[in-house]
C-alpha angles and dihedrals in degrees: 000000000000123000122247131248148206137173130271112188093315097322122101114240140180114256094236091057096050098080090052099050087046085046079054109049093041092057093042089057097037108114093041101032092106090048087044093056096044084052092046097051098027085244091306093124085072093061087047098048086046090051092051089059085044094057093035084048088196115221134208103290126014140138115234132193120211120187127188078013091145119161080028094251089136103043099046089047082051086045094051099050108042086048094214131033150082134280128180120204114218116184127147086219109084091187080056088060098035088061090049102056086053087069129117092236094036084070094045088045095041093121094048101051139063124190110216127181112212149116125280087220097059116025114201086222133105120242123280100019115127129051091208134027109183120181113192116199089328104098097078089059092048101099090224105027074179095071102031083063087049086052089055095056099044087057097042108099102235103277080036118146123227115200123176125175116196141172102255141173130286110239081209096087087193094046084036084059093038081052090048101051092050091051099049097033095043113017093070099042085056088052094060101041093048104030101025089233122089097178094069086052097053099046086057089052087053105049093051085068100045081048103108113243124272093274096045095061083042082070095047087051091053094038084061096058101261115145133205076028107186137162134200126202118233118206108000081314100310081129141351139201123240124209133176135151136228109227 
């Protein structure tokens, strides 16, 4: 029986190695994974972040799920805006965590949040247990993005709010090639010079291109059971945010 295989970056894989690379390129960049992003997307990440609280609009009191949360961005800005509430971080990368938790904000939000290592495909949650699970620029690591939605909506509560926000394609193809030629030229560059480690970088540049197109991922949502599915580009389609309900 042939193994299967998946993509890392542009290389052909098999499925059982991917976790691990990932694992790889997330604790190499660690330390310098929140300066990097603010490098890669000229602070624009930021602005994108910003615009998916807009759109999830938190409210008092409710429990998030964060996975691939990382260095925490996504869980204090929920945090902050919903005023009171509960988020736990998820991410397969301990050193990701580990930065977090060094954070300003990790230490005034101390008794709202939990940090949590573990895997997007197989959540170490009950059903029904989160009002939100939110996933920023983490869905296109994870080896079966499939089952890692299916994950999600195990773990929503029913009325429960998906958001994920994801590098995507640009439906321009001469502002897709202009794009392209900025992320492999520069990106990696950046990454050295930052980082000190430009094939983490390049892989990145890579995935976001094996990443499938905005509707595409529309379909997976949908696939997965989520319901009033939407998405909105960010910036011409550098990213796009991803929304669906379970309902």
């Amino acid at each position: 029986m042939s193994e299967k295989t998946t993509h890392f970056g542009f290389e052909t894989v098999p499925e059982a190695e991917k976790a691990g690379r990932v694992q790889g390129v997330f604790g190499s960049v660690a330390s310098k994974y929140d300066v990097m992003n603010d490098a890669m997307s000229m602070g624009i990440h930021r602005l994108w972040k910003d615009a998916m609280m807009d759109w999830l609009a938190p409210r008092p009191g409710q429990k998030l799920l964060d996975v691939a949360g990382g260095t925490g961005d996504i869980s204090f800005r929920f945090l902050k805006r919903a005023g009171s509430g509960h988020a736990t971080v998820l991410d397969l990368t301990e050193p990701m965590l580990v930065e977090g938790r060094k954070r300003a904000e990790a230490e005034s939000m101390a008794q709202n949040l939990d940090w949590v290592v573990g895997d997007a495909m197989a959540l170490p949650f009950e059903d029904n247990s989160f009002d939100v699970y939110t996933i920023s620029f983490g869905i296109r690591n994870v080896t079966r993005p499939i089952e890692a939605l299916h994950e999600a909506y195990r773990v929503l509560k029913p009325g429960g709010r998906l958001m994920v926000l994801e590098f995507s394609q640009i439906p321009n193809e001469m502002m897709q090639k202009i794009y392209d030629l900025y992320s492999f030229n520069i990106i990696p560059k950046l990454g050295q010079m930052i980082a000190g480690d430009r094939d983490s970088y390049q892989y990145l540049v890579e995935s976001i291109r094996q990443f499938p197109d905005q509707e595409a991922f529309l379909a997976m949502l949908r696939e997965a059971g989520f319901e009033n599915a939407k998405y909105r580009n960010l910036t011409m389609g550098i990213a796009a945010l991803h929304s669906g309900w379970k309902i």
